[in-house]
N, C-alpha and C positions, 0 to 999 in steps of 0.2 A: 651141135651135138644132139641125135637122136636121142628120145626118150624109151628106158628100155620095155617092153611089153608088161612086166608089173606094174612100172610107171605107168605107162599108157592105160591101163584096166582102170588105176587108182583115179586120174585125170579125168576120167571120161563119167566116172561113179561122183565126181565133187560137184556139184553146179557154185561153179566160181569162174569170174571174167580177170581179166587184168587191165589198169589201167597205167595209161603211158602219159603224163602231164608232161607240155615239152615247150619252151621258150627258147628259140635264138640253137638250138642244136644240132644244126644239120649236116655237122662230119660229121655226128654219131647216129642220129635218129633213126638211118634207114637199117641201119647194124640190127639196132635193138630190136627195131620191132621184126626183124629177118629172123631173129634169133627166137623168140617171144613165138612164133607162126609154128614152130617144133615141137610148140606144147601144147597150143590152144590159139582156136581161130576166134577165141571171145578177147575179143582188145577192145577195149575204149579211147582213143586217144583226144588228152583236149590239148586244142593248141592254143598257148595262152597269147594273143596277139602275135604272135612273131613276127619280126623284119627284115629275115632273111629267105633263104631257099626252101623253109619247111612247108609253108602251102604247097610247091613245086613236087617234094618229095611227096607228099600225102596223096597225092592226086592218083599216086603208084595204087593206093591201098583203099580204095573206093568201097570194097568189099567190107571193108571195117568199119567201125560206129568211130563219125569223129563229132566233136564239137568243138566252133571256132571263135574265140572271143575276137570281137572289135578292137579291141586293146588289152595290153597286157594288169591283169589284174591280183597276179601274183600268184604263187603256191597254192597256198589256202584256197583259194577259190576254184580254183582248179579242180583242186582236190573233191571240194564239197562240191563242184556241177558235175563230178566224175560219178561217185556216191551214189546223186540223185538218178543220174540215168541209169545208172546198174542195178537201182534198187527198181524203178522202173522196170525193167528188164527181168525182173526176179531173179535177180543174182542173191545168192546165201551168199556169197564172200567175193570179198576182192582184193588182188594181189597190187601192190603199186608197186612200179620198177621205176626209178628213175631214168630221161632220154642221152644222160652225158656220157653212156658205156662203162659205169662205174662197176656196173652190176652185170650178175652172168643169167640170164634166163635157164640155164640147166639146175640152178636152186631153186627153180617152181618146185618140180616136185617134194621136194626138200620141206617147205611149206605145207604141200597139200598131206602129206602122211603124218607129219607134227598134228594138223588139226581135225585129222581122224583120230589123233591117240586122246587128243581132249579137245573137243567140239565147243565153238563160238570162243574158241581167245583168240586175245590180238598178239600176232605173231610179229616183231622187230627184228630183220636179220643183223648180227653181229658182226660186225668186219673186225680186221686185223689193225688194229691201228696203229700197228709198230713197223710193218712192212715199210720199205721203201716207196718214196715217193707219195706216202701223204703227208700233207701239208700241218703245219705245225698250228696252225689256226684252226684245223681242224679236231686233232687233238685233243686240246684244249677246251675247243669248244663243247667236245664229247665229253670230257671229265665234267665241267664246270654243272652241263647240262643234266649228268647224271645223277650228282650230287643233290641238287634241287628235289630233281625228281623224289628222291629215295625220301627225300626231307617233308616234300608235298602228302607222299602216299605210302611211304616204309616199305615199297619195294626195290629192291639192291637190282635194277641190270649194269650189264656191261656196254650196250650201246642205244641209246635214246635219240641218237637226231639217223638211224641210217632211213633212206625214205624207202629201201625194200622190204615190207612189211604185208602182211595178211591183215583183213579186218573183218571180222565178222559184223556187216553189213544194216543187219536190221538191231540190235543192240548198241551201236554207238551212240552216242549223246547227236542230237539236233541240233542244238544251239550252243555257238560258240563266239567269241569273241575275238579273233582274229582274221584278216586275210591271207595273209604272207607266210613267211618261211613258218615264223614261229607257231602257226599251225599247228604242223606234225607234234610239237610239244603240247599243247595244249588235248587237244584231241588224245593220247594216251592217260594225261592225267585224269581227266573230265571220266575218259570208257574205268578207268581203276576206282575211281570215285562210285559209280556206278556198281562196281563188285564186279567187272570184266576182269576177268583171267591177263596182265598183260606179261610174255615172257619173250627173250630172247632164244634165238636158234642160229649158231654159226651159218654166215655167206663166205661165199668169195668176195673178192673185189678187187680194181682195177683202178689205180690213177695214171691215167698214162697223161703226162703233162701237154702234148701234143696235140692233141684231139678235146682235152675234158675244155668242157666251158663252165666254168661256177658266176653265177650271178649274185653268190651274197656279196652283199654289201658291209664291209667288216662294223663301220661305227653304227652304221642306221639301222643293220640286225640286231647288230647285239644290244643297241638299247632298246630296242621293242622289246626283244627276248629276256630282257632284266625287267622291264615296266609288268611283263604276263609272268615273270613269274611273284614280284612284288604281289600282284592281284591273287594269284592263289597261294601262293604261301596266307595271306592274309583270311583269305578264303579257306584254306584249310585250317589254320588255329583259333576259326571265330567259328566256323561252323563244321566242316566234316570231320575232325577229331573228335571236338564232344559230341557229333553225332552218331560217329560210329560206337565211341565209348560207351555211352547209355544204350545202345541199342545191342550190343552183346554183352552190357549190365542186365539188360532188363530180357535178354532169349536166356540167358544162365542165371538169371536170379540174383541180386544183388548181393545178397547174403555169400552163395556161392561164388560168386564173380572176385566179392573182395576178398575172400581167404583163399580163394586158388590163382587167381590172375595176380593180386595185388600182394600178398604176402608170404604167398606157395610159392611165388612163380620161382622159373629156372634161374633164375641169374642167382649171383654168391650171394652173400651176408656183406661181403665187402661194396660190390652193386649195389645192392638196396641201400648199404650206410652213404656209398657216395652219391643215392639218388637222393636223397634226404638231406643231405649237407649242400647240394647244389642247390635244393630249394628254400633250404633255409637262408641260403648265400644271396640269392636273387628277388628271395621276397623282403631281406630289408635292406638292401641296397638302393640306392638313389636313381634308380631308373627307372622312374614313374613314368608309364604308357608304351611302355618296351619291354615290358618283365615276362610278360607273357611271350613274346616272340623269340625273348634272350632265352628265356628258360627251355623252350622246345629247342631249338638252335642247337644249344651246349649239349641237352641230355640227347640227340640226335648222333654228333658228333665224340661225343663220349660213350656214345651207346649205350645208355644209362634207363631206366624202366622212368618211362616219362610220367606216366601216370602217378607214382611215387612221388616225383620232384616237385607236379602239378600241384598235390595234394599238401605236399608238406610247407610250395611257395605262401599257401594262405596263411603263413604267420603275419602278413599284411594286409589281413581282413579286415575291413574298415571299421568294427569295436579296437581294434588292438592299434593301428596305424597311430594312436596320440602316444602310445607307449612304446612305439619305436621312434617315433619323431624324437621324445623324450629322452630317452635310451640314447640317442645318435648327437644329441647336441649335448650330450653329459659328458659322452666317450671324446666326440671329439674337442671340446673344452679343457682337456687334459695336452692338447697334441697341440692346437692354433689359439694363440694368443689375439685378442681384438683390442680395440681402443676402448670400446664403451662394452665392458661385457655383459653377455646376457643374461640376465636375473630366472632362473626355469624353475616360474610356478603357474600359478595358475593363468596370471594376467598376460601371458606370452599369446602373439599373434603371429599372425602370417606374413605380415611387415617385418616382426622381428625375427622369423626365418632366414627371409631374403636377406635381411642385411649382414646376417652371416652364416652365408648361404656357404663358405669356406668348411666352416666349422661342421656343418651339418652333414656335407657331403663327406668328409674327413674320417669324421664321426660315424659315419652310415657306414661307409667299407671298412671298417675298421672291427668297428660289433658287429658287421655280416661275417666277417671270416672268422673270429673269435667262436661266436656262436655256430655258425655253419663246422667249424672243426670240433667245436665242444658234443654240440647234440650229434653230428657223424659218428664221433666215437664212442658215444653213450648209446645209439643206435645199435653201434655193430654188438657190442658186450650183447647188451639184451639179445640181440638175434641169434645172436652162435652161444650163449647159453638156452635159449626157446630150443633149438634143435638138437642142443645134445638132451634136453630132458627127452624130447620128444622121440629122440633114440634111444635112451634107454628104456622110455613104457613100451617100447616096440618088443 
């Protein structure tokens, strides 16, 4: 498919190359890159070791920038020796197409007009993933994937692992921590962390079972893909949350920040009551060194004002913690009977914890939900009476 002459004007006004990462593909390879020639003679292509007929076929396309790995070193790496040459090159952007014919090269320009309407984002094409003929492990893997994402960076796409994507080139992050597939996830989270733009734009796509060759590896991807996102999940609620938090605390003003973000904001009375009862719920519950992951997690998932839940978890701030310990081995004392019971005064230790360590746990879920439902509800009253005063001095 010809590019039509406003295409062709727009193509010719972008300086951006496309790169072709291709492993073991060679029923498809020469397609793509035939198809890819109709829109742009700037192709990169790396060939990641392959052991079949792609050296053979590349030999066609001399004209083209290739680069040829010794052996196969995975995705990722590809990727990033693809990058380096293009940035070499002075490319402002680069398009990646995958070489399994998944993808239509007539969605170039599709790409290139998206990133003149907003300049330097990373563009992720969307496929259909209900069509016929994709694989159920892919699915799957796209939900699982995009879930995280949204959890990592609070942006909602609809497809996170497609590999035909735009990148704006000289903005993405350098340094990354993966080779392999899970790359492509990494590298969107890391450019969002950054404050890149990242957004999805409908593709086509093609699984034709005959021809496609996928090389993931279902248990060894997806446990890397679980280990990278472990690391930034952990990486996001230890540092780029509170860092983004204080840092649009402190460009709005604290003062302003907390009465418009934190107590203004959109969500009901009912929201805020249930962001406040989840924190209350999680900061004295017995999940000490997990509270903080549990709590973003649910208000995530809940869709609840985290900041709220964050704020109200510290009813287990380390002055108050002896008075929940207390609290929780009193409530649950009423529920679990022991052999030697626990005397709660002063002279109680951390021996005498453990040893009923039933009790305490019992006890903790017990007065979390108690209180998380008591102060929810005492929450809401106040709020939705605060607003209707506030409506009527209007």
């Amino acid at each position: 498919m010809k590019p039509t002459i406003p295409q062709q004007e727009l193509l010719h006004t972008t300086n951006f190359c496309v790169i072709v990462p291709t492993y073991n593909n060679h029923k498809t390879l020469k397609k793509v890159l035939d198809s890819i020639l109709d829109f742009t003679h700037n192709i990169i292509i790396v060939n990641d070791g392959s052991t079949d007929e792609t050296s053979q076929i590349l030999k066609q396309y001399e004209q083209l920038t290739q680069i040829h790995h010794a052996k196969n070193s995975g995705k990722g790496i590809a990727l990033r020796n693809g990058f380096k040459k293009a940035i070499e090159m002075n490319f402002e952007y680069a398009i990646t197409i995958d070489s399994d014919g998944q993808h239509f090269a007539a969605d170039i320009p599709s790409f290139i007009a998206e990133i003149q309407k907003e300049p330097n984002s990373l563009l992720i094409g969307s496929r259909n993933m209900t069509q016929e003929n994709v694989p159920k492990k892919s699915s799957f893997g796209n939900k699982f994937s995009n879930f995280w994402f949204k959890f990592e960076t609070g942006i909602q796409l609809d497809d996170t692992q497609s590999g035909f994507r735009l990148y704006p080139l000289k903005l993405i992050p350098k340094q990354y921590y993966t080779n392999k597939f899970e790359f492509e996830i990494e590298v969107i989270v890391r450019s969002a962390w950054k404050g890149i733009v990242v957004k999805n734009i409908p593709i086509q796509v093609l699984y034709d079972p005959e021809e496609r060759v996928s090389h993931f590896r279902p248990f060894k991807d997806f446990t890397r893909i679980s280990i990278l996102n472990t690391v930034l999940v952990i990486n996001a609620l230890l540092y780029i949350k509170p860092r983004d938090f204080f840092r649009k605390a402190k460009k709005k003003g604290f003062k302003k920040f907390f009465l418009e973000d934190i107590l203004e904001s959109s969500d009901s009375n009912f929201k805020k009551s249930a962001a406040i009862a989840l924190g209350i719920f999680i900061g004295i519950s017995p999940f000490w060194g997990f509270q903080t992951v549990l709590l973003f997690f649910f208000a995530a998932v809940f869709k609840l004002n985290k900041v709220i839940a964050y704020l109200s978890s510290n009813v287990s701030f380390p002055p108050f913690i002896p008075f929940v310990i207390y609290g929780s081995l009193k409530m649950g004392s009423y529920f679990v009977s022991n052999d030697v019971p626990l005397v709660l005064d002063s002279s109680v230790t951390l021996d005498d914890i453990q040893k009923n360590a039933t009790q305490y746990i019992v006890g903790s879920l017990i007065l979390a939900s108690v209180l998380a439902l008591s102060v929810g509800c005492i929450s809401y009253l106040l709020l939705t009476a605060f607003s209707s005063k506030n409506k009527t001095n209007l």
